[in-house]
C-alpha positions in Angstrom: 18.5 2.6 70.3 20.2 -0.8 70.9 17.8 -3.8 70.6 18.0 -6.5 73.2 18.5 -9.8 71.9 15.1 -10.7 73.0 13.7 -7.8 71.0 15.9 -9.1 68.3 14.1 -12.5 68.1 10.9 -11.2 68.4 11.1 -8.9 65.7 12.4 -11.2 62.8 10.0 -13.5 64.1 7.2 -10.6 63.4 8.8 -10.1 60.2 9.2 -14.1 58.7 5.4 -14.6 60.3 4.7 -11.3 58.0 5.8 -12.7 55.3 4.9 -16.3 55.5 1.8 -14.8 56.5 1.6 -12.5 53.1 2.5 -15.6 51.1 0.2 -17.9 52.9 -2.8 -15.6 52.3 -2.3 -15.3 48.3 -4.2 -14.9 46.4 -6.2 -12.5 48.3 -7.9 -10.9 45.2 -8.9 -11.1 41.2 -5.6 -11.9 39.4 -5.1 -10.3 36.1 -3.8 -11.7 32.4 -2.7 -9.2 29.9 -3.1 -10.3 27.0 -1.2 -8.2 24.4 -2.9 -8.4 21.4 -6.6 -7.8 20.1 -9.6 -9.9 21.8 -10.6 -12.7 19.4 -7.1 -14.1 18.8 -5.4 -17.8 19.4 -3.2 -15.6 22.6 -6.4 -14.8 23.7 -8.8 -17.7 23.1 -6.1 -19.8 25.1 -5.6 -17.3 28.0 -9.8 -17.6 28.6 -9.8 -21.1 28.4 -7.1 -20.9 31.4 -8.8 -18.4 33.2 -11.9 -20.3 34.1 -10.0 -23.2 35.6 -7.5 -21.5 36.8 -9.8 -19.1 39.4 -11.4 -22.5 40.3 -8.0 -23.8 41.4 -6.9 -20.3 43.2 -10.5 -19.8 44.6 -10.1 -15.9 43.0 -11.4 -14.3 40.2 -9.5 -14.5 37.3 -9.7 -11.6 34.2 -8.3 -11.2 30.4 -7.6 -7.8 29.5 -6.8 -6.8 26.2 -3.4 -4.4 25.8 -2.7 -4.6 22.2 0.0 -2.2 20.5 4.0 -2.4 19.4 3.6 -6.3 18.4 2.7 -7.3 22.0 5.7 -5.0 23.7 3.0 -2.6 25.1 1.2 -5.2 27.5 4.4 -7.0 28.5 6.1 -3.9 29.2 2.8 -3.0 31.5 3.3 -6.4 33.2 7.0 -6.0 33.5 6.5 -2.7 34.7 3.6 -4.4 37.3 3.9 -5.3 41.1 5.3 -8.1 41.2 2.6 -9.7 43.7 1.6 -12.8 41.6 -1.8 -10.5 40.5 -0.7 -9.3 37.3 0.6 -11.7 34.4 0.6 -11.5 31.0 -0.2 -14.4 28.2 1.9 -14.2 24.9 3.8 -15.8 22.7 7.4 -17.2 22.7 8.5 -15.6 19.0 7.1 -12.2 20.1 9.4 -12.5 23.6 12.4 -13.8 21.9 12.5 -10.8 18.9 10.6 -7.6 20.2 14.1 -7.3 21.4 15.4 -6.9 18.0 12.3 -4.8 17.2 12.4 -2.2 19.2 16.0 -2.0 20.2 15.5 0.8 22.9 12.6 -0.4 24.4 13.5 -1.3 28.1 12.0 -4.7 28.1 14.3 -8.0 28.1 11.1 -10.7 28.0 14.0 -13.1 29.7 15.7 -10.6 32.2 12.1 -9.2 33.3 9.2 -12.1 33.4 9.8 -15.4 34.3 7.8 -18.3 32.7 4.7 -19.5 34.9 4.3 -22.2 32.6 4.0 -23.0 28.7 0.4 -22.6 27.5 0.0 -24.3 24.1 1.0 -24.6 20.7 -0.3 -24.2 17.0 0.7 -23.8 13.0 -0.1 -20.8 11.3 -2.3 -21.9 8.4 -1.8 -19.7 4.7 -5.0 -18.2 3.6 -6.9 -15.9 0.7 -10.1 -14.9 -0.1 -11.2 -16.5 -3.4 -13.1 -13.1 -4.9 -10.3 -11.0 -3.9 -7.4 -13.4 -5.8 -8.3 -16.8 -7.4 -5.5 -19.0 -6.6 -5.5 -22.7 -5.3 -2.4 -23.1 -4.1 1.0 -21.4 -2.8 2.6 -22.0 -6.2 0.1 -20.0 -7.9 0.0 -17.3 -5.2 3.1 -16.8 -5.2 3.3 -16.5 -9.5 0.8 -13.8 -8.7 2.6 -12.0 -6.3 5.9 -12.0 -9.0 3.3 -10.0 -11.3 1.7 -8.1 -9.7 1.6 -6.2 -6.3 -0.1 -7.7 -3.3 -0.5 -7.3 0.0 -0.7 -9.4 3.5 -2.1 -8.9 6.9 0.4 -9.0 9.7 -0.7 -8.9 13.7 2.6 -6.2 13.8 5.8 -6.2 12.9 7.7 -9.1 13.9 4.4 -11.1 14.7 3.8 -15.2 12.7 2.3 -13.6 9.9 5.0 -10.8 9.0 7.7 -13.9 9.8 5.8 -16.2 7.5 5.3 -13.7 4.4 8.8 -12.8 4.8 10.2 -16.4 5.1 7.7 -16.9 1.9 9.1 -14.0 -0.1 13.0 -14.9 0.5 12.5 -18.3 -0.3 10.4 -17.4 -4.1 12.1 -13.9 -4.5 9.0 -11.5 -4.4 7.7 -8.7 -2.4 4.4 -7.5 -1.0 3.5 -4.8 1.6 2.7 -5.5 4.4 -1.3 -4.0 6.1 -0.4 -4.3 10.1 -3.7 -5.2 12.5 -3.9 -5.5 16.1 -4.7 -9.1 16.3 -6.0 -12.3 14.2 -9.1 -11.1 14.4 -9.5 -8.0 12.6 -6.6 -9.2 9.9 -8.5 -11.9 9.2 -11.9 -9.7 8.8 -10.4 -7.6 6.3 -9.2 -10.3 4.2 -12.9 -11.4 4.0 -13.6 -7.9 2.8 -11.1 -8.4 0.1 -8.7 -5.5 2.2 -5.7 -7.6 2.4 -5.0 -10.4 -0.4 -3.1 -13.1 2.0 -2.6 -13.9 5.7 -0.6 -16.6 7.5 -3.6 -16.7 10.0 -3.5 -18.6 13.4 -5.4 -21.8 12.8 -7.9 -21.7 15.7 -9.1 -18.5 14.0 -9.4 -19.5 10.6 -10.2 -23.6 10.7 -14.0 -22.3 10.5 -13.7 -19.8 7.8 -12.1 -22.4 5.6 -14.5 -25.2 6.6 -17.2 -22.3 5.8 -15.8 -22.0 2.4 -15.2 -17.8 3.5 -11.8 -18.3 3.1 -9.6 -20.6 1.4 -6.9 -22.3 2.7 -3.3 -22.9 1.2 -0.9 -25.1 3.2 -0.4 -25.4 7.0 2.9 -24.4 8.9 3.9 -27.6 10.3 5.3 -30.7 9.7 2.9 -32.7 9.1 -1.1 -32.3 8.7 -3.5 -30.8 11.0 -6.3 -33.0 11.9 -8.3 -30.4 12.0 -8.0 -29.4 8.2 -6.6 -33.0 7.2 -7.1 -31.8 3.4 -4.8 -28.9 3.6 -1.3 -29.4 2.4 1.9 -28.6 4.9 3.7 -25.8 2.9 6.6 -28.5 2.5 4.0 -30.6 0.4 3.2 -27.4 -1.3 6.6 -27.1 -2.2 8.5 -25.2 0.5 10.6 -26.0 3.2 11.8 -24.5 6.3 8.0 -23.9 7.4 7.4 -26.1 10.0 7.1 -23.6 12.6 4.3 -23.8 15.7 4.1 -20.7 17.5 4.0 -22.1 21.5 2.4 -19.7 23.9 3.3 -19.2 27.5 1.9 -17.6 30.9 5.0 -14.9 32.2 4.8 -13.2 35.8 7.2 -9.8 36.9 10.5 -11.7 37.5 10.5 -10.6 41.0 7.7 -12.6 42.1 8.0 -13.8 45.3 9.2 -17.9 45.4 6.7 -19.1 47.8 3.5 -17.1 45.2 5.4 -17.9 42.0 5.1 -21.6 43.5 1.7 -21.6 44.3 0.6 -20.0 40.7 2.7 -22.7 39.0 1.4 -25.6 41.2 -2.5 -24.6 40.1 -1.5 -24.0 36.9 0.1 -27.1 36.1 -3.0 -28.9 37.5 -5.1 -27.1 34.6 -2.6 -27.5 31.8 -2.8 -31.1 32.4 -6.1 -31.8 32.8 -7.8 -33.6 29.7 -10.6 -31.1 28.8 -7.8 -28.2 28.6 -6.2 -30.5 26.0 -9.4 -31.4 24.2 -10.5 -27.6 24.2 -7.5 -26.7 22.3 -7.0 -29.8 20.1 -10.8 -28.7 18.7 -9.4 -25.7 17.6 -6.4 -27.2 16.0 -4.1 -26.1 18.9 -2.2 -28.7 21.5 -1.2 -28.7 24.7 2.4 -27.2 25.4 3.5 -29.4 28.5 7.0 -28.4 29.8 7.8 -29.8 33.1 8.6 -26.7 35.8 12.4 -27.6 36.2 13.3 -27.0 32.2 11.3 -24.2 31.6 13.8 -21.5 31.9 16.4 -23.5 29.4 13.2 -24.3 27.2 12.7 -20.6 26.8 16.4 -19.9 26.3 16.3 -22.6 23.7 13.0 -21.0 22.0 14.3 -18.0 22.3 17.6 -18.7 20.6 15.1 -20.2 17.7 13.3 -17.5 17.0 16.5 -15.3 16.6 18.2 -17.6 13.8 14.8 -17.2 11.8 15.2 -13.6 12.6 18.9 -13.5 10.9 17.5 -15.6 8.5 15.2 -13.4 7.0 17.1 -10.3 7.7 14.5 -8.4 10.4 15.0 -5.5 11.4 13.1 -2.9 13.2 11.8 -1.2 9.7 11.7 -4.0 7.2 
């Protein structure tokens, strides 16, 4: 049947109120952040501290759920894979986008083809550490003579995660080799090298600043270019005698890239307001993190550039899917 052009008008009109209407009334429900690695982690100590503020701004509940598996591929694929409705993101890190790729070549995920970047989340070193009754060395040097005589192993959060990068970077650049023990997550690594499971671990710092304050674990060199001022004692590994370190691992907050404009707009709007806000900043600077602040218009060629990064340290140490 042949629409008069009255009918004509009036139905678009129905339609654009529909979905201004559908845009307007987001969000509508709880929103959900996947977070794709184990609970107790920096990716997950940074997505709760958004989560609080963040429901405030969007007057919804917002939840952290815990999809660890394949080096993070298993809860971006899920979000990927998610309505793209503005209530299901996921929190992870840049690296782990940029070369799960590489990883797992026939995986169907492309981080950049299918999630765009809410915003960039925050930023932290990765900070070199043993457990003194498991292996008594004092500094990379000596850990590394070790490691040339006998065999030792290092906790990794997955293939292709900070620590396996780290160790491997470590290994090239003082010609030894160690197996890797993989974990789901900072936290249970870092447990088992307590335990004396695992002899070294390129932990997150916001996990193990305590522990090495503590005296439970003791702490190398840092994984930045200069000091942290949360462990101002602890050497960067170019003081300890090796360069090419000074590598912070920034975190962002992804959505399905077919997120409507107008929702993808509002999510970034309240989400900048908490990013910025001072306490954010002072919650992650007291667990040796900072704030990762990248204005809205250069995000996409920001994560383009990261992305491009994390690919020459890639070819740099020779990753593959196996190794």
């Amino acid at each position: 049947m042949k629409l008069t052009r009255r009918e004509a008008i009036v139905g678009a009109s129905s339609l654009f109120a529909t979905r201004a209407f559908g845009a307007d009334a987001w969000p509508s429900r709880l929103i959900k952040i996947v977070v794709p690695f184990a609970a107790g982690g920096p990716t997950d100590f940074v997505a709760r501290l958004l989560a609080g503020p963040l429901a405030a701004e969007l007057g919804q509940q917002v939840i952290i759920e815990n999809r660890p598996g394949a080096s993070g591929n298993v809860g971006a694929q899920a979000v990927a894979d998610a309505e793209p409705d503005g209530y299901t993101l996921v929190h992870t890190t840049i690296a782990t986008q940029a070369l799960n790729p590489i990883l797992f070549p026939n995986s169907k995920l492309r981080p950049l083809n299918d999630l765009v970047a809410v915003g960039t989340t925050a930023a932290l070193p990765n900070v070199l550490v043993t457990q003194p009754s498991n292996i008594d060395v004092s500094s990379v040097r000596q850990l590394v003579e070790l490691g040339k005589k006998k065999s030792l192993n290092y906790g990794t959060f997955g293939h292709g995660t900070s620590p396996h990068l780290l160790s491997l970077l470590l290994q090239k650049k003082a010609n030894f080799q160690a197996v890797a023990v993989a974990y789901r997550g900072s936290a249970p690594a870092l447990t088992d090298l307590i335990s004396g499971q695992v002899d070294y671990l390129f932990d997150n710092i916001t996990t193990s600043a305590q522990q090495i304050k503590a005296g439970t674990v003791r702490g190398l060199a840092i994984t930045s270019a200069t000091r942290s001022s949360t462990l101002p004692d602890l050497p960067t590994m170019k003081e300890a005698g090796f360069d090419g370190f000074d590598l912070n691992f920034g975190f962002s907050l992804m959505a399905p890239v077919r997120t409507p404009a107008a929702i993808l707009s509002k999510l970034r709007s309240a989400f900048d307001t908490v990013a910025n806000a001072p306490s954010y900043a002072n919650e992650l600077r007291a667990r040796g993190a900072e704030p990762l602040i990248v204005a809205q218009g250069n995000l996409k060629g920001f994560m383009e550039r990261e992305t491009e990064r994390w690919v020459e340290v890639a070819q740099q140490i020779n990753l593959t899917p196996s190794n």
